[in-house]
C-alpha positions as CSV (number, residue, x, y, z in Angstrom):
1,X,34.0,265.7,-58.8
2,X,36.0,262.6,-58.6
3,X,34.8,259.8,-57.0
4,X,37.2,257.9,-54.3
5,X,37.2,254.3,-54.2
6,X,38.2,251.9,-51.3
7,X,38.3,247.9,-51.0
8,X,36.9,246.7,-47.8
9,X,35.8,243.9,-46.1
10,X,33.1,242.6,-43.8
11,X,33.1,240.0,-41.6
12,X,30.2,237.3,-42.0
13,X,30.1,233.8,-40.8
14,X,32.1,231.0,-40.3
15,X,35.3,233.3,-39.8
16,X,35.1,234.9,-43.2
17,X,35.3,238.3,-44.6
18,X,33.8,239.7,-47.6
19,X,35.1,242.3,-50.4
20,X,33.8,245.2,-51.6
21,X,34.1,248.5,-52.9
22,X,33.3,251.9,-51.3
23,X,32.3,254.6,-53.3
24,X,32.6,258.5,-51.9
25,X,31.1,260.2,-53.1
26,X,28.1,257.5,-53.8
27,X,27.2,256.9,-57.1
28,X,23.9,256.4,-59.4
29,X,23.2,252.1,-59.3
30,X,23.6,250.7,-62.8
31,X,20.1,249.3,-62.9
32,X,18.2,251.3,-60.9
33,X,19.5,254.8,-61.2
34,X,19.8,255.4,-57.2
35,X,22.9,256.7,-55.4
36,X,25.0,253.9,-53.7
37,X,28.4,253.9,-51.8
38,X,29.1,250.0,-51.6
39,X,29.4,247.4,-54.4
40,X,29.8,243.8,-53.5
41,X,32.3,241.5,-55.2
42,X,31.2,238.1,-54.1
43,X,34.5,237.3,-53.1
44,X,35.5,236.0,-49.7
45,X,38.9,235.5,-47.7
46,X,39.6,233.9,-44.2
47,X,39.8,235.9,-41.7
48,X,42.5,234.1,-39.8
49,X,43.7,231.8,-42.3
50,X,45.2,228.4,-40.8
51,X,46.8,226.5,-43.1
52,X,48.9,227.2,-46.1
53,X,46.3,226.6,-48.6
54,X,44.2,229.3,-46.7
55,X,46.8,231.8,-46.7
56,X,47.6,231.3,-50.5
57,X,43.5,231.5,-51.2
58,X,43.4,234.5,-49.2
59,X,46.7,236.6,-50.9
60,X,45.1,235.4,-54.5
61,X,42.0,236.7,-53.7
62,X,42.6,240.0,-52.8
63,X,45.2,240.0,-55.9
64,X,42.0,239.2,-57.9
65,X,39.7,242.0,-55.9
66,X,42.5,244.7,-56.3
């Protein structure tokens, strides 16, 4: 069966969102063998970027997460 995967985002504080990956169906967990459906990238973006340099970070990042 093939597994679908989706790049999401979660809001958490200070206005900020982060990336990850959604897994459907889930799938075993590298290191401890149990299914999961979400891996976390450790990569955040604005969620209303202001200034240009925000916008930039945010359009680079999800370059990078993609």
């Amino acid at each position: 069966m093939a597994v679908k995967v989706t790049l999401r985002h979660k809001k958490i504080s200070k206005g900020r969102q982060s990336l990850y990956l959604d897994f459907y169906p889930a799938i075993p967990h590298p290191e401890t063998g149990e299914p999961t459906r979400r891996e976390f990238l450790g990569l955040y973006i604005f969620e209303k970027p202001k200034s240009p340099i925000d916008k930039k970070h945010k359009t680079e990042t999800l370059k990078i997460a993609d």
